[in-house]
N, C-alpha and C positions, 0 to 999 in steps of 0.2 A: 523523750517526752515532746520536743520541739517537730519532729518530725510527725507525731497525733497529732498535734494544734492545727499542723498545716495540710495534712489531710483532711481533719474535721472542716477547717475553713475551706478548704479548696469543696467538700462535698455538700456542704451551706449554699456556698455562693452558687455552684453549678442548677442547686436545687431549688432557688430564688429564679434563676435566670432564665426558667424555663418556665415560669407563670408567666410570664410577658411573650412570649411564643405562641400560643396560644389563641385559638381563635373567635377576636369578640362576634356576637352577634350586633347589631345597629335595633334600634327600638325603632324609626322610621326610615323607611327607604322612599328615597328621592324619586322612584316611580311609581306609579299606581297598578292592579295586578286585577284582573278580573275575576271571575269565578276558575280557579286551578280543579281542573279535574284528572281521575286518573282513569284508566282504559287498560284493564288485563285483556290478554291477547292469547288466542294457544295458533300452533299451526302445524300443517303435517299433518295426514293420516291416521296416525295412531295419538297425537296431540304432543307429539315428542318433543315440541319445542314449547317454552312458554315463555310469558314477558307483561310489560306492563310501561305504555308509555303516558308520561307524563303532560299534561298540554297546561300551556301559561299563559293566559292573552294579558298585553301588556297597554291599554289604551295611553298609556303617555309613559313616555323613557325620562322625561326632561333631563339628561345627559348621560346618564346610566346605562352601562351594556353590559347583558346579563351573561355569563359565562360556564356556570358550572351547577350541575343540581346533586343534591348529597340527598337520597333517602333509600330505605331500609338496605343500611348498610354497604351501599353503593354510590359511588360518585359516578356524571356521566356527564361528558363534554353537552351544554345545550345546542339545539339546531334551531337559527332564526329563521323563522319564514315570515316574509312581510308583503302581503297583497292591496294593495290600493291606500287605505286606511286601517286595516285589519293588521295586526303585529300579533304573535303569538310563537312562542319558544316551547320546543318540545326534549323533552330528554326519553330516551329510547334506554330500557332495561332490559334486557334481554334474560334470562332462565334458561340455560338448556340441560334438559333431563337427562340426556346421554353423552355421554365425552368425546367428544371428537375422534378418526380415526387415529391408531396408533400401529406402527408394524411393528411385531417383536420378534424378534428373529436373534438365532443364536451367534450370527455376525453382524457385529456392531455397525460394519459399513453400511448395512441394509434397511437399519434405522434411522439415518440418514434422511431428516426431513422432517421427523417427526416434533410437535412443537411441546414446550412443556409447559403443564398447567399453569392457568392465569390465577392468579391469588388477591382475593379480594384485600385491599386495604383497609385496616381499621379503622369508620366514619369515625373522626372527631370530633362531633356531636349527637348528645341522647335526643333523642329523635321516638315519639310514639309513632301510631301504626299510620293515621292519620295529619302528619307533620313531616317537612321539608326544607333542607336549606340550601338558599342558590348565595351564589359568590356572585357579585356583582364589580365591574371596575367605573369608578366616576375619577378623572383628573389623573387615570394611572393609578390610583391606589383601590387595594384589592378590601370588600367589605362582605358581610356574610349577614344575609335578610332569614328567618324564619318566618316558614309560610303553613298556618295553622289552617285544619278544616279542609283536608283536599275533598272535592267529593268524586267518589266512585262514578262511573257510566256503565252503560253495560259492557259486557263483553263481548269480545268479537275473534271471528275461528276465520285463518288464511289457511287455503289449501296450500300451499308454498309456501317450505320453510324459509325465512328469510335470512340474506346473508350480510356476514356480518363483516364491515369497513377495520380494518388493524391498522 
């Protein structure tokens, strides 16, 4: 009997202590955000590659450095580009329709190289089709902004697939 108590308590507490892990959203972020649009992208030929990046202009940080964009179902390091006065963070989503090559050969040696599938992470936040969340850091501490209303632009066809940074 002592021995359930102390499992029930050990699988309580474990199950408590895991609601504080957990990632709040902030109701206002310390920076202001401009119009966030999004930009599907195909490229290739046959359109074998597809994507959709993300653009974020930021007209004032006041201390705030934005790091990471979570939407549908993907996280992506952000990319600062900052030109004169003009600041604007972009997250690059990449889609590709076909999997990369793979040799399969009946000696293992010969496989040798080949990489193995990338496996999405489960976003840790419910997110509609039009809704986004970037992690920001102010002071060193990491904070999580929802960014409601992206709007669409048009889309845009690269004759060159583009490559992708590991």
């Amino acid at each position: 009997m002592r021995l359930i108590n102390i499992l029930l308590g050990t699988v309580v507490i474990l199950g408590f202590s895991q609601c504080g892990s957990s990632q709040k959203l902030t109701e206002n972020a310390p920076f202001q955000l401009g119009e966030v649009k999004s930009e599907p992208w195909t490229a290739g030929d046959n359109k074998e590659a597809t994507g959709e990046n993300i653009y974020i202009p930021v007209p004032e940080e006041n201390g705030a450095t934005l790091d990471s964009l979570y939407y549908k179902n993907q996280a992506v390091k952000l990319e600062r580009i900052k030109k004169d006065d003009y600041l604007v963070y972009i997250g690059r989503f990449p889609f590709f329709n076909t999997p990369p090559d793979m040799i399969m050969h009946a000696d293992p040696k010969k496989e040798f190289g080949n990489k193995p599938p990338k496996t999405n992470a489960k976003n840790p936040f419910e997110l509609s089709e039009n809704e986004a969340v970037v992690s920001y850091t102010v002071d060193g501490k990491t904070n999580y902004y929802k960014i409601e209303g992206i709007s669409p632009s048009t889309p845009i066809h690269y004759r060159d697939i583009p490559t992708l940074k590991n």
